[in-house]
C-alpha positions as CSV (number, residue, x, y, z in Angstrom):
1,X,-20.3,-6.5,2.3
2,X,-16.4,-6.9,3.5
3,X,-17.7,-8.4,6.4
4,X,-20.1,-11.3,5.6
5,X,-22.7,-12.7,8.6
6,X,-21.6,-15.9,8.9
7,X,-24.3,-18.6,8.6
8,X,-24.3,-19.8,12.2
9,X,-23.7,-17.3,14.6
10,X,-22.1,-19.7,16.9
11,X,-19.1,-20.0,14.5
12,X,-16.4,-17.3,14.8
13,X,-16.8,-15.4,11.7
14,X,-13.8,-15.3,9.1
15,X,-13.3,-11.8,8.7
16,X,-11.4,-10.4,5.5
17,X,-8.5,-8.1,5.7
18,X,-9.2,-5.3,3.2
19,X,-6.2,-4.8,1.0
20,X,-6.1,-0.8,1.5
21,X,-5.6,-1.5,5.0
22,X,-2.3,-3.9,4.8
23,X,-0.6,-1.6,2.8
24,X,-1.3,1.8,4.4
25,X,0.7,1.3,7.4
26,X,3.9,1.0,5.0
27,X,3.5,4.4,3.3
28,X,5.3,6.6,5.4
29,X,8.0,4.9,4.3
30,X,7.3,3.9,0.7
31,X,6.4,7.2,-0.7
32,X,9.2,9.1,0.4
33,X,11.5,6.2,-0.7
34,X,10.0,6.0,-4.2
35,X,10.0,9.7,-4.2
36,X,14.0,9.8,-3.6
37,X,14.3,7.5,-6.4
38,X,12.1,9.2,-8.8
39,X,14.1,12.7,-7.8
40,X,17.6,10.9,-8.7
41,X,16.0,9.4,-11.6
42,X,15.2,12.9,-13.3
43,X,18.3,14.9,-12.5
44,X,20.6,12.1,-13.7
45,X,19.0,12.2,-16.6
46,X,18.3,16.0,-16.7
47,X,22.4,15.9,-16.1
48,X,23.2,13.0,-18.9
49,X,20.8,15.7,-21.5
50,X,22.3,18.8,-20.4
């Protein structure tokens, strides 16, 4: 039901744009990005501990 039928055919339909599908074209960039930041995260803290 993402895609409703619009009540009048005639009338272009108003389609939704899924929320999955206007973030997934960022990953490849995001999850390496928040991986890096994760990875310096732990070792400066594995390095302020030791």
């Amino acid at each position: 039901m993402a895609n409703p039928t619009p009540v009048e055919p005639d009338h272009s339909a108003h389609i939704e744009k899924d929320a999955v599908e206007g973030i997934v074209h960022l990953m490849p960039i995001v999850l390496p990005l928040a991986g890096g930041v994760l990875m310096l995260l732990l070792a400066s803290i594995a390095i302020y501990l030791a």
